[in-house]
C-alpha positions as YAML, in Angstrom:
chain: A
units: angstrom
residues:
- id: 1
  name: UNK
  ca: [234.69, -168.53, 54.11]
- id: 2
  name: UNK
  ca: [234.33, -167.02, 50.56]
- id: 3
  name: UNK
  ca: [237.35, -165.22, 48.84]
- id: 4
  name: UNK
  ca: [237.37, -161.98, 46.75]
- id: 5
  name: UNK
  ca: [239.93, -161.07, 44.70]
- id: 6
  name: UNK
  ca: [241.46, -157.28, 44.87]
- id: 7
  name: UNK
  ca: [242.12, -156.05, 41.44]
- id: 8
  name: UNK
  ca: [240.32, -154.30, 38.60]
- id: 9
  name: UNK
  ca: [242.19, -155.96, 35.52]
- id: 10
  name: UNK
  ca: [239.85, -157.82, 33.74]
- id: 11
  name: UNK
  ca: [241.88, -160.45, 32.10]
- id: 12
  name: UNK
  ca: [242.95, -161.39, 35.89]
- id: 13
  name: UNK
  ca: [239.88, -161.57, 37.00]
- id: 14
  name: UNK
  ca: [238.56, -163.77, 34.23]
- id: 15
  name: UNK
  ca: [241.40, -166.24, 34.76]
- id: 16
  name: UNK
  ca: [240.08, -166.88, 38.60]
- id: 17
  name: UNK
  ca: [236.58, -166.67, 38.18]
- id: 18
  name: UNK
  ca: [237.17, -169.33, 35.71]
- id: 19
  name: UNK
  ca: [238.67, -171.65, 37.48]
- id: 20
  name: UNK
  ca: [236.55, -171.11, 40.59]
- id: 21
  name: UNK
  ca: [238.47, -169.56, 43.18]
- id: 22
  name: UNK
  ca: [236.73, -166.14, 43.54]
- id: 23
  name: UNK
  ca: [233.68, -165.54, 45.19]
- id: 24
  name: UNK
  ca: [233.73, -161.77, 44.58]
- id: 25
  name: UNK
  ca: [235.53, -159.04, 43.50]
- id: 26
  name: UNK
  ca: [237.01, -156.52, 45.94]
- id: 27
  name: UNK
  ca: [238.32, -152.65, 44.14]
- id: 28
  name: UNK
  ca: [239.48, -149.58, 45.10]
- id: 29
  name: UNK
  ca: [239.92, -146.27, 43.48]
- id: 30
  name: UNK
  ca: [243.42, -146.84, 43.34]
- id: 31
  name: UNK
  ca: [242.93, -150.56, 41.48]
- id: 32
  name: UNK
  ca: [240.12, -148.84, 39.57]
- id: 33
  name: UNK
  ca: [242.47, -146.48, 38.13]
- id: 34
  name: UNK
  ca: [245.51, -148.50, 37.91]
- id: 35
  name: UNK
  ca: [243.91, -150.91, 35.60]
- id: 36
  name: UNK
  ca: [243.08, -148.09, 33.61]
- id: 37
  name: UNK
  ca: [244.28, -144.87, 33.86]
- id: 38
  name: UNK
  ca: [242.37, -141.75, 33.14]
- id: 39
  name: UNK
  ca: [239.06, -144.38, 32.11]
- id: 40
  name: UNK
  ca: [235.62, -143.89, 33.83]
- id: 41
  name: UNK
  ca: [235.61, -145.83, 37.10]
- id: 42
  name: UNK
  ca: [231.94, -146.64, 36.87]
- id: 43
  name: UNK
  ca: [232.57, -148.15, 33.11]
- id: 44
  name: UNK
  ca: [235.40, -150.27, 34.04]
- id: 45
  name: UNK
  ca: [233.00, -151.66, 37.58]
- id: 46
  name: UNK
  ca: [229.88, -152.15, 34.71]
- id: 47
  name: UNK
  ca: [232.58, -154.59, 32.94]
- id: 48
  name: UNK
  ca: [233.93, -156.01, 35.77]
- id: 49
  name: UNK
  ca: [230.21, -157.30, 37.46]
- id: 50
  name: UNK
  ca: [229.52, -158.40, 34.02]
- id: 51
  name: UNK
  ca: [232.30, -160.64, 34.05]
- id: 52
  name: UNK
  ca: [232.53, -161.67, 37.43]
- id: 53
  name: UNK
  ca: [228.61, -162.39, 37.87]
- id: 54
  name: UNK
  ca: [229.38, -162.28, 41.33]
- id: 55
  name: UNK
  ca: [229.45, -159.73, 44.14]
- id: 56
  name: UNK
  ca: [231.59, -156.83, 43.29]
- id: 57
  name: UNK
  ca: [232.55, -154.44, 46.44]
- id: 58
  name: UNK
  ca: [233.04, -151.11, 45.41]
- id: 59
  name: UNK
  ca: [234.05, -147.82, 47.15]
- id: 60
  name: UNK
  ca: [231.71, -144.37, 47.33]
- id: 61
  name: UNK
  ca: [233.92, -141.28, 46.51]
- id: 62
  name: UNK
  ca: [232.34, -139.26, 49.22]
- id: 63
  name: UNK
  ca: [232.21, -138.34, 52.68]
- id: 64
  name: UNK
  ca: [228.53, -136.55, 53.34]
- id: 65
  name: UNK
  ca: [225.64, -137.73, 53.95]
- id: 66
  name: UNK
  ca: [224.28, -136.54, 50.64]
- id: 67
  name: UNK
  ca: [226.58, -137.60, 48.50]
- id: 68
  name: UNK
  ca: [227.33, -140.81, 49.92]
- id: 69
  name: UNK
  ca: [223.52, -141.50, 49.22]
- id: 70
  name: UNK
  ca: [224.44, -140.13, 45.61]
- id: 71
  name: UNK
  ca: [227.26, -142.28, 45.00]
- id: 72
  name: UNK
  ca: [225.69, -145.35, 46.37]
- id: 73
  name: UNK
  ca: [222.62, -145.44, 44.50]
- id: 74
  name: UNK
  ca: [225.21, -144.88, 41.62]
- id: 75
  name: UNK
  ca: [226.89, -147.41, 41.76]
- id: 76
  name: UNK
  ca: [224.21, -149.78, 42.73]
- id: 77
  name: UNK
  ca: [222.51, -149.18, 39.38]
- id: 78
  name: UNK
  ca: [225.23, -150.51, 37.67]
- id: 79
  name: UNK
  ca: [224.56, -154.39, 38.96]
- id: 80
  name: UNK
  ca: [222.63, -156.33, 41.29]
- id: 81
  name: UNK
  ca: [225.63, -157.86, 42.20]
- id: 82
  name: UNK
  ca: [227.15, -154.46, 43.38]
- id: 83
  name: UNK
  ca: [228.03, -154.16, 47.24]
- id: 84
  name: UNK
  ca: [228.60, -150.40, 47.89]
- id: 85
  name: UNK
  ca: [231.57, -149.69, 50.37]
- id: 86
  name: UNK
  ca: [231.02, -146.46, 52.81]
- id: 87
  name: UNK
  ca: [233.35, -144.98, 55.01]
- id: 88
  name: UNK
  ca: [231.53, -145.36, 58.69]
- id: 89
  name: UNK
  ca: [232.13, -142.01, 59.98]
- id: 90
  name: UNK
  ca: [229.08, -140.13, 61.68]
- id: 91
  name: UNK
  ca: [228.20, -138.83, 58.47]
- id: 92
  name: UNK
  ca: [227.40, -141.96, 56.64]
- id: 93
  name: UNK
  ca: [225.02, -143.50, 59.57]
- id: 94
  name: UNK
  ca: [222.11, -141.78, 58.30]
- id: 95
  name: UNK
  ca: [223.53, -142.77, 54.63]
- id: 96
  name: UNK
  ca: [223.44, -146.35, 55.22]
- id: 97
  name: UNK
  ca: [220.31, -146.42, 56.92]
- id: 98
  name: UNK
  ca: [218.43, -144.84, 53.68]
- id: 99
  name: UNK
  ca: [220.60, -146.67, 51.06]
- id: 100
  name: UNK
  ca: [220.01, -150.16, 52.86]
- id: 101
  name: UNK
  ca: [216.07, -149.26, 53.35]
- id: 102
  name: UNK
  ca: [215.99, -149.12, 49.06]
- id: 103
  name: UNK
  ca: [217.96, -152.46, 49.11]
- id: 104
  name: UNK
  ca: [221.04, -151.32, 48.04]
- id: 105
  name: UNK
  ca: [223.40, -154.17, 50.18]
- id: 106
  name: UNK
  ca: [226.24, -151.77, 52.20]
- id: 107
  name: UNK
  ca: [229.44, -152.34, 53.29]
- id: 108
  name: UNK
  ca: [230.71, -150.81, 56.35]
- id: 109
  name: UNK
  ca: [234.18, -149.79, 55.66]
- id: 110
  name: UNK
  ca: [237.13, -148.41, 58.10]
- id: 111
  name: UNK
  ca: [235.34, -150.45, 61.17]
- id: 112
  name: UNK
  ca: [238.25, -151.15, 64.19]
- id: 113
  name: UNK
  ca: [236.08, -152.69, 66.47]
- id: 114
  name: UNK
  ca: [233.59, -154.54, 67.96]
- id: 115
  name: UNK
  ca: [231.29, -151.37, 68.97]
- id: 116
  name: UNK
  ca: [231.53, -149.62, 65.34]
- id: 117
  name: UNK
  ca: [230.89, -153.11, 63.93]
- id: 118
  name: UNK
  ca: [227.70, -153.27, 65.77]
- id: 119
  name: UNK
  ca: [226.59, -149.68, 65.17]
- id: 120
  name: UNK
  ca: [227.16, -149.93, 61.62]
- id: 121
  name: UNK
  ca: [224.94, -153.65, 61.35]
- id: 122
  name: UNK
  ca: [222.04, -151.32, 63.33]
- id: 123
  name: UNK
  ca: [222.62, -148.49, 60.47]
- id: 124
  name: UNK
  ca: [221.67, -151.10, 58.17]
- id: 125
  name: UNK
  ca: [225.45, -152.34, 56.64]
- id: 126
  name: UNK
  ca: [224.85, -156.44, 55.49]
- id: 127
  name: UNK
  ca: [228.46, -156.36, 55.88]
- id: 128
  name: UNK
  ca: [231.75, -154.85, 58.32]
- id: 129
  name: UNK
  ca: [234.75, -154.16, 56.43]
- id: 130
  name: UNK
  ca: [237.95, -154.88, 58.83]
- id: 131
  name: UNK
  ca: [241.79, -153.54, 57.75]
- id: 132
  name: UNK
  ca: [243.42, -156.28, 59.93]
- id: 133
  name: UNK
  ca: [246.98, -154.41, 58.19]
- id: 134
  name: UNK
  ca: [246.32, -151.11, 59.82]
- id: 135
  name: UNK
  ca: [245.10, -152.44, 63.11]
- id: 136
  name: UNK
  ca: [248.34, -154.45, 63.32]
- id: 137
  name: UNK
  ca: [250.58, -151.49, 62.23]
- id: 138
  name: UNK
  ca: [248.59, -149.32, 65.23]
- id: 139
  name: UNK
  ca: [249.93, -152.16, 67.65]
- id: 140
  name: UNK
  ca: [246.62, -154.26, 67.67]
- id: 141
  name: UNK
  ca: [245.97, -157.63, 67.34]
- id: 142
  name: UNK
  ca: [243.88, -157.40, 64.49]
- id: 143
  name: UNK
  ca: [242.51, -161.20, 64.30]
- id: 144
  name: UNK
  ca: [241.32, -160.53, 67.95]
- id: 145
  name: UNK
  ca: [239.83, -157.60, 67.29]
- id: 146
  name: UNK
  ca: [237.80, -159.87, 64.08]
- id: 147
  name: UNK
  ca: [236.86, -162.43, 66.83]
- id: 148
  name: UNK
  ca: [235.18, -159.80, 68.72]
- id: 149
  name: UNK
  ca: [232.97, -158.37, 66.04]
- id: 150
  name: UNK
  ca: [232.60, -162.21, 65.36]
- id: 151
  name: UNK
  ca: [231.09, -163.39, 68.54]
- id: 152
  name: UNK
  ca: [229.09, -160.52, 69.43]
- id: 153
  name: UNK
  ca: [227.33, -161.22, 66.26]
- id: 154
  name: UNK
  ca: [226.85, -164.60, 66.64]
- id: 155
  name: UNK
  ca: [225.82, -164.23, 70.40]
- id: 156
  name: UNK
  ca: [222.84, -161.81, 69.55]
- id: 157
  name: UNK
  ca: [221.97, -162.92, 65.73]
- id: 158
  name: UNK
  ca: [223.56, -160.00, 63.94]
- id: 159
  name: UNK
  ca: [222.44, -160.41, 60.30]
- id: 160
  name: UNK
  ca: [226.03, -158.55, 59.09]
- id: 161
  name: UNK
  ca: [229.28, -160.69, 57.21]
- id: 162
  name: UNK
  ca: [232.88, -159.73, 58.51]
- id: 163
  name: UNK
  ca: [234.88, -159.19, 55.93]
- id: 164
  name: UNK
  ca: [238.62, -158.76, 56.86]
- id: 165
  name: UNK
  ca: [241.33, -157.29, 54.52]
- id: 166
  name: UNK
  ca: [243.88, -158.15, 53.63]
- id: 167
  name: UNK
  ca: [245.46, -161.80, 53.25]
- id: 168
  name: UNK
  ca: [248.74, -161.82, 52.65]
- id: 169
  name: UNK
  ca: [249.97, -165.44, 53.48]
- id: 170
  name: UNK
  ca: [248.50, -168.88, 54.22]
- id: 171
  name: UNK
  ca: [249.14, -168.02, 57.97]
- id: 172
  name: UNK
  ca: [246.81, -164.99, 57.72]
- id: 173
  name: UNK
  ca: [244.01, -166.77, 56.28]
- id: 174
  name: UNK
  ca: [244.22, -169.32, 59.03]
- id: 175
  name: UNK
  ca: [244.21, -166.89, 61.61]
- id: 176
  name: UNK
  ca: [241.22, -164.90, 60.43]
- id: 177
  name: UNK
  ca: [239.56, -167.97, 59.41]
- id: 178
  name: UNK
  ca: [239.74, -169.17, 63.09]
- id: 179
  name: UNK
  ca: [238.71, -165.58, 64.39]
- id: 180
  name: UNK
  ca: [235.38, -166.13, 62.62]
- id: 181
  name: UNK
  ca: [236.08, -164.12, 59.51]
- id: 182
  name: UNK
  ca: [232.76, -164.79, 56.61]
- id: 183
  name: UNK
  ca: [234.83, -163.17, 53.93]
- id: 184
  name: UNK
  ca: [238.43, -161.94, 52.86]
- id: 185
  name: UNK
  ca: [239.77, -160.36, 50.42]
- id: 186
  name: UNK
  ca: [243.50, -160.84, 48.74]
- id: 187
  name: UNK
  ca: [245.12, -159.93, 45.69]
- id: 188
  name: UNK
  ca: [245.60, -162.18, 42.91]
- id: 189
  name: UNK
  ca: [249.13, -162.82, 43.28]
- id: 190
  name: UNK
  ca: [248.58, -163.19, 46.70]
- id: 191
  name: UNK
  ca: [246.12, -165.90, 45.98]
- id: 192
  name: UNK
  ca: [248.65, -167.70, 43.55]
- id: 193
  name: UNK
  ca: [251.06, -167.91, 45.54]
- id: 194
  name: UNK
  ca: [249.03, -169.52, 48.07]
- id: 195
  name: UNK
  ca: [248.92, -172.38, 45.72]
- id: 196
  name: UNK
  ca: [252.30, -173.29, 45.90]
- id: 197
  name: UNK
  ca: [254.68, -175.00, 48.56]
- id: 198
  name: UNK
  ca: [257.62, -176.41, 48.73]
- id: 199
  name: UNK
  ca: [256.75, -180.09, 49.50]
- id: 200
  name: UNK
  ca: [254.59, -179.63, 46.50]
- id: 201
  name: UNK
  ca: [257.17, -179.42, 44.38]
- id: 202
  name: UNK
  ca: [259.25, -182.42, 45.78]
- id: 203
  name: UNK
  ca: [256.05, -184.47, 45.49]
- id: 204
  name: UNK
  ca: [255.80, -183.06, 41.85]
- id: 205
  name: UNK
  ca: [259.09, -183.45, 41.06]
- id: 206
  name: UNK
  ca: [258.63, -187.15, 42.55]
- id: 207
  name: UNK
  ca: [256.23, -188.12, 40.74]
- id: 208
  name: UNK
  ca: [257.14, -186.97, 37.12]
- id: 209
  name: UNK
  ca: [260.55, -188.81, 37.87]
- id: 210
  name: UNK
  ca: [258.10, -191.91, 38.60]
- id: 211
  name: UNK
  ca: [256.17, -191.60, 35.00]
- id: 212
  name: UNK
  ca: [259.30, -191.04, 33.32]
- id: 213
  name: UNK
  ca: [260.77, -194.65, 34.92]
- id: 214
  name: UNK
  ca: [257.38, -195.97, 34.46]
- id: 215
  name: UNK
  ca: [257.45, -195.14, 30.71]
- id: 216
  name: UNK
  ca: [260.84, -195.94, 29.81]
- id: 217
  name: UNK
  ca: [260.08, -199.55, 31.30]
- id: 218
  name: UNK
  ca: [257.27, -199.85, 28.84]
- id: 219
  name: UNK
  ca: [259.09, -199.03, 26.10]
- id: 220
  name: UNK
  ca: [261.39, -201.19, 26.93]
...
């Protein structure tokens, strides 16, 4: 399972790609612009791919056919390593098709099941984008509805990654890791915090108060 990390800020993202725990980058418009307000979004995702030198998922801002072609050969001239997100609404089918056919790699985006999943990996997406938060706040199960797009990939060799977004706790990553899930995406803190536990600090804790006895017998 490969991790990306949801944020825009460069100095965070530096930090984890550094030490190895970030596969990818995931952004938004909304990170885009938090990390720095009133700055051109394509300038900050040129900086970020050159730092991460990894994939980088980024959004189209549009919702036609035209300009989600547009936007998406855009942004794929920024990097290599740029994975363009589209909406999957009707209008985008014919989008995807012609952006994936000049090897720009797509992301499906706003895909609740296992029947958009597949449409969307016939369009030509290399990749489904599942909101396992908003299926679960419609009343869904939303690691079931991963395992679905999951096996009826694997049952008929569907070349096309889930990705599922987003993890929130150590439970969440087990569940969607079980469900068959190739790729999440979580935000830093979220990530640090999945570092820590609390038996981890007793066993820290534990073991600094054995050095400590350790050295004071030494110097003794």
């Amino acid at each position: 399972m490969k991790l990306l990390v949801a944020s825009a800020d460069l100095a965070e993202l530096s930090a984890l790609c550094d030490a190895g725990l970030a596969d990818g980058v995931y952004t938004t418009p909304s990170l885009l612009h938090a990390a720095d307000p009133g700055g051109d979004p394509f300038t900050r995702l040129d900086e970020i791919c050159r730092l991460a030198n990894r994939p980088v998922y980024a959004m189209v801002g549009a919702a036609t056919t035209g300009d989600i072609i547009r936007d998406g050969r855009d942004l794929a001239r920024l990097s290599d390593h740029l994975v363009v997100r589209v909406p999957f609404v009707e209008d985008a089918v014919p989008a995807i098709g012609r952006l994936s056919a000049e090897g720009v790699r797509v992301c499906a985006t706003f895909v609740f099941n296992a029947a958009q999943a597949l449409l969307a990996a016939k369009a030509g997406a290399k990749a489904v984008s599942v909101q396992v938060d908003a299926l679960e706040a419609h009343g869904e199960d939303g690691s079931a509805v991963v395992t679905g797009i999951h096996e009826l990939f694997a049952r008929h060799h569907v070349p096309c990654d889930v990705l599922a977004v987003p993890v929130t706790s150590p439970a969440r990553l087990l569940a969607l890791s079980r469900a068959g899930a190739d790729v999440v995406a979580m935000t830093a803190p979220d990530l640090r915090a999945m570092l820590l536990h609390p038996l981890t600090d007793r066993g820290m804790d534990q073991h600094l108060s054995e050095l400590s006895r350790q050295r004071a017998g030494g110097a003794a």
